[in-house]
BANU-774558 format. One record per residue (C-alpha): residue number from 1; residue in one letter; x, y, z. Coordinates in pm, 1 decimal. Each point is the difference from the previous one (the first is absolute). Layout:
BEGIN
+-----+---------+----------+----------+----------+
| num | residuo |       c1 |       c2 |       c3 |
+-----+---------+----------+----------+----------+
| NUM |       A |        X |        Y |        Z |
...
+-----+---------+----------+----------+----------+
***
This chain:
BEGIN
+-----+---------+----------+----------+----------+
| num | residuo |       c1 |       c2 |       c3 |
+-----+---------+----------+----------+----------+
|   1 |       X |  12913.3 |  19830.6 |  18980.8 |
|   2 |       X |    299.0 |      8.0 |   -208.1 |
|   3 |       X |    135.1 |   -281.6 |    149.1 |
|   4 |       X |   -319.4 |   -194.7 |    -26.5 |
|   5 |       X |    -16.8 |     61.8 |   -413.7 |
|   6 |       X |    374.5 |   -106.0 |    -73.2 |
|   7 |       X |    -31.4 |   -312.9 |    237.2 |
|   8 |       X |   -291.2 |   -105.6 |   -228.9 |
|   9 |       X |    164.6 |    146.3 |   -310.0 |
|  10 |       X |    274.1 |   -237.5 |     72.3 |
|  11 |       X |   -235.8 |   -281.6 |     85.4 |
|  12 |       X |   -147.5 |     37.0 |   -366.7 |
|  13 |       X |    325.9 |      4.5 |   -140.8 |
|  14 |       X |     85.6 |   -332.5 |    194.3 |
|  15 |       X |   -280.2 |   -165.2 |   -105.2 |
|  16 |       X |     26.8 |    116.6 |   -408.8 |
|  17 |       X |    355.3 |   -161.8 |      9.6 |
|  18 |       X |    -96.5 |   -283.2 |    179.8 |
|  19 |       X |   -305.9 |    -80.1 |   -270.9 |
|  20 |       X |    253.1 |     92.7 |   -279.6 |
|  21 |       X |    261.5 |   -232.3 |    132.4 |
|  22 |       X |   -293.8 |   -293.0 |     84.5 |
|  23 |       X |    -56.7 |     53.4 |   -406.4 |
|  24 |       X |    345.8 |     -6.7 |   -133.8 |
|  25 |       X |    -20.8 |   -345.9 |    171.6 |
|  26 |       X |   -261.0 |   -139.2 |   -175.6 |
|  27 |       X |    151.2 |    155.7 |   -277.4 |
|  28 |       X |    266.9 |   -175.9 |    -46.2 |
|  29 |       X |   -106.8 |   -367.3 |    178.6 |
|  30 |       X |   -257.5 |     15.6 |   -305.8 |
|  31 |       X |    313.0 |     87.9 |   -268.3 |
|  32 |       X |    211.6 |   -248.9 |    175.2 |
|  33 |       X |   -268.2 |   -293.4 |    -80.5 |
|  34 |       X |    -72.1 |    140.8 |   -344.4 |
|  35 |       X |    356.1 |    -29.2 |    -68.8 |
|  36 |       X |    -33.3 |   -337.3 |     88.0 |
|  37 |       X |   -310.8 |    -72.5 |   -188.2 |
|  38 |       X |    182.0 |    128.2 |   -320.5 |
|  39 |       X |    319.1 |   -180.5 |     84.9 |
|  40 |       X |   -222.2 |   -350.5 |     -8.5 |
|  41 |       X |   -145.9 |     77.9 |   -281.2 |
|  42 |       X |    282.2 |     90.5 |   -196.0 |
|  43 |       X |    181.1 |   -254.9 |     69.3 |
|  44 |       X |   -338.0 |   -262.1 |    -72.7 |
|  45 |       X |    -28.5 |    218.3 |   -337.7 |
|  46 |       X |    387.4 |   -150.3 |    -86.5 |
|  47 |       X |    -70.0 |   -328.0 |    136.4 |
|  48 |       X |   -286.2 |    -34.6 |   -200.7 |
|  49 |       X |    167.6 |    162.3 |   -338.6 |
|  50 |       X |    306.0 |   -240.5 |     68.6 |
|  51 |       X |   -204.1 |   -312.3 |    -23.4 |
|  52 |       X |   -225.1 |    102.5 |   -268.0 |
|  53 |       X |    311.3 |     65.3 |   -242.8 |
|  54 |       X |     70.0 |   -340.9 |     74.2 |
|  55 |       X |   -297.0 |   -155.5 |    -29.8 |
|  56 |       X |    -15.0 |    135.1 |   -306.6 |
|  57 |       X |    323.6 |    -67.8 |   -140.1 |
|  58 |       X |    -30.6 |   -359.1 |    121.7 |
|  59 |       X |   -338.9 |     -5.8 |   -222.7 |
|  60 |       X |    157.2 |     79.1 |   -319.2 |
|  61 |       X |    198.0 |   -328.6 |    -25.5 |
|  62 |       X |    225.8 |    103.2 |   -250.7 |
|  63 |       X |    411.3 |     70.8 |     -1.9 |
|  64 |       X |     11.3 |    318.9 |    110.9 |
|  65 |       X |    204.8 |    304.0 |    186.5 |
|  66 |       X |   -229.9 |    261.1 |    205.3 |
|  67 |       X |    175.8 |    265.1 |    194.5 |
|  68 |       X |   -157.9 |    189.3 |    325.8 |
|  69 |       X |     66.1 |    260.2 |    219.3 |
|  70 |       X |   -209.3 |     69.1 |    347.9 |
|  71 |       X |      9.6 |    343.5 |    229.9 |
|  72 |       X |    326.3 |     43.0 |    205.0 |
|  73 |       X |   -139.0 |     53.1 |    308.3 |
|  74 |       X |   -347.4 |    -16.5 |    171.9 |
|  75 |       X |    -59.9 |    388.6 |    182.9 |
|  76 |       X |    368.0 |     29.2 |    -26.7 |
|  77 |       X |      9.5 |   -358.2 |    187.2 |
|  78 |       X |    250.4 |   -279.3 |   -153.6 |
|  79 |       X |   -207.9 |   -322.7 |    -81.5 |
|  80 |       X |    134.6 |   -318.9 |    -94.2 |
|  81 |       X |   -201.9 |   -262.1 |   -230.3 |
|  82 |       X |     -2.4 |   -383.0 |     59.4 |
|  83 |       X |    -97.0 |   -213.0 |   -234.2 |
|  84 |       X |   -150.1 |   -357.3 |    141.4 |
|  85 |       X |    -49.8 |   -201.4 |   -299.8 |
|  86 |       X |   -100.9 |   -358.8 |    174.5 |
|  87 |       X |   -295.3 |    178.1 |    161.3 |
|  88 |       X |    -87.7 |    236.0 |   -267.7 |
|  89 |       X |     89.4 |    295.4 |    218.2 |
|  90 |       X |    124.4 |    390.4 |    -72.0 |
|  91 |       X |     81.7 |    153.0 |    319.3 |
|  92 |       X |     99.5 |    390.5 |     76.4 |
|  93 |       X |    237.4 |     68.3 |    302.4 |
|  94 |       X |    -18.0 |    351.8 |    140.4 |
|  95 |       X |     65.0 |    157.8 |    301.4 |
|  96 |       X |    -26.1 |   -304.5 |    180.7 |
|  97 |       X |   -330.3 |    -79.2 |   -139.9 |
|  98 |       X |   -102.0 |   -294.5 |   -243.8 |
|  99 |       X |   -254.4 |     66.8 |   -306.3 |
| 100 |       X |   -113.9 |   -362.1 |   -174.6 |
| 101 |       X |   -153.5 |    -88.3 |   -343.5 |
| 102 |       X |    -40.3 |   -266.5 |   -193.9 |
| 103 |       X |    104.1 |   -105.5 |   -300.1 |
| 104 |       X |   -142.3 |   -193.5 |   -310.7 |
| 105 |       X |    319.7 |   -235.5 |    -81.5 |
| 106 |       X |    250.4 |   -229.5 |    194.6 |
| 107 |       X |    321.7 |   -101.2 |   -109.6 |
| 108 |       X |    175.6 |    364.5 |    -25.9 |
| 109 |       X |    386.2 |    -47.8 |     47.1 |
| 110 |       X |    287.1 |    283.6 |     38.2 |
| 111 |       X |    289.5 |    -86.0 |   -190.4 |
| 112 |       X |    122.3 |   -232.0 |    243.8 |
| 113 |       X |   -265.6 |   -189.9 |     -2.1 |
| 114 |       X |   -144.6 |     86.3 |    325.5 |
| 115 |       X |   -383.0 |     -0.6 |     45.5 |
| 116 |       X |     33.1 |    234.3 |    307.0 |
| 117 |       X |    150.2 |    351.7 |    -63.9 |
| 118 |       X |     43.2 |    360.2 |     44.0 |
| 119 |       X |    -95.4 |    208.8 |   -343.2 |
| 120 |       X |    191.3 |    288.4 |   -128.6 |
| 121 |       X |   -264.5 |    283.6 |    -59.1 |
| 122 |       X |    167.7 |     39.2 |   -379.1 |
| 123 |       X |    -58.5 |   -376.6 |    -61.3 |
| 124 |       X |      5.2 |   -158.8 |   -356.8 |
| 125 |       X |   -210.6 |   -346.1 |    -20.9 |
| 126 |       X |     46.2 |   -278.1 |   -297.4 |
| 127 |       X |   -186.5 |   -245.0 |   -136.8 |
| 128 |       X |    143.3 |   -309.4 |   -169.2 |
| 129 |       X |   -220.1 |   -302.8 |      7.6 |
| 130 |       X |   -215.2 |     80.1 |    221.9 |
| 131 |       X |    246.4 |     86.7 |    317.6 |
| 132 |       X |     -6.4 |    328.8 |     70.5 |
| 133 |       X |    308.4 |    107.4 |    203.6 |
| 134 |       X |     76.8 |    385.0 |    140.7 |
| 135 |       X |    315.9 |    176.7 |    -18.1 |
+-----+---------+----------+----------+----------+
***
């Protein structure tokens, strides 16, 4: 009898871990792809901030200086921003993943006159004559 009641005592310990371990699964599968989630939209929240300072400087038209600074990191995740002026483009490189917006204006240059380049995240845009160019 003895025997009998610590088999199955053992049996419902088995079977508690087992359903504990079967949650701590889902657990963190469902943390993993909210990390994810909030990784994308971070980094869509940037892309979409970067081109609406822009866009906005480009509207005013005028001769003017307008310094910037983004996030470091994304989640404690390096990104890198490109800057695709012929097609109107802000893109966000993380973690091997691309995030696209668009922007309002064409014709953005770096100071080498490039229309296709990688953006400092402390960046400092002027205006003189309508060319905007981003340092």
């Amino acid at each position: 009898m003895k025997a009998q009641i610590s088999i199955e005592f053992l049996v419902m310990i088995a079977f508690t871990l087992l359903l504990f371990a079967i949650v701590l699964f889902i657990y963190f599968t469902q943390i993993s792809e909210t990390n994810a989630s909030s990784d994308y939209l971070k980094a869509h929240r940037i892309c979409l901030h970067t081109s609406s300072i822009i866009s906005s400087f480009s509207a005013m038209r005028g001769n003017s200086t307008y310094s910037f600074e983004l996030p470091e990191s994304i989640n404690f995740k390096n990104y890198t921003i490109t800057i695709i002026s012929n097609l109107s483009h802000v893109q966000i490189a993380y973690d091997n993943k691309l995030v696209g917006c668009q922007m309002l204006t064409k014709g953005i240059t770096n100071r080498t006159g490039s229309t296709l380049f990688t953006m400092q995240k402390n960046a400092t845009m002027e205006g003189y004559d309508g060319q905007i160019t981003i340092d």
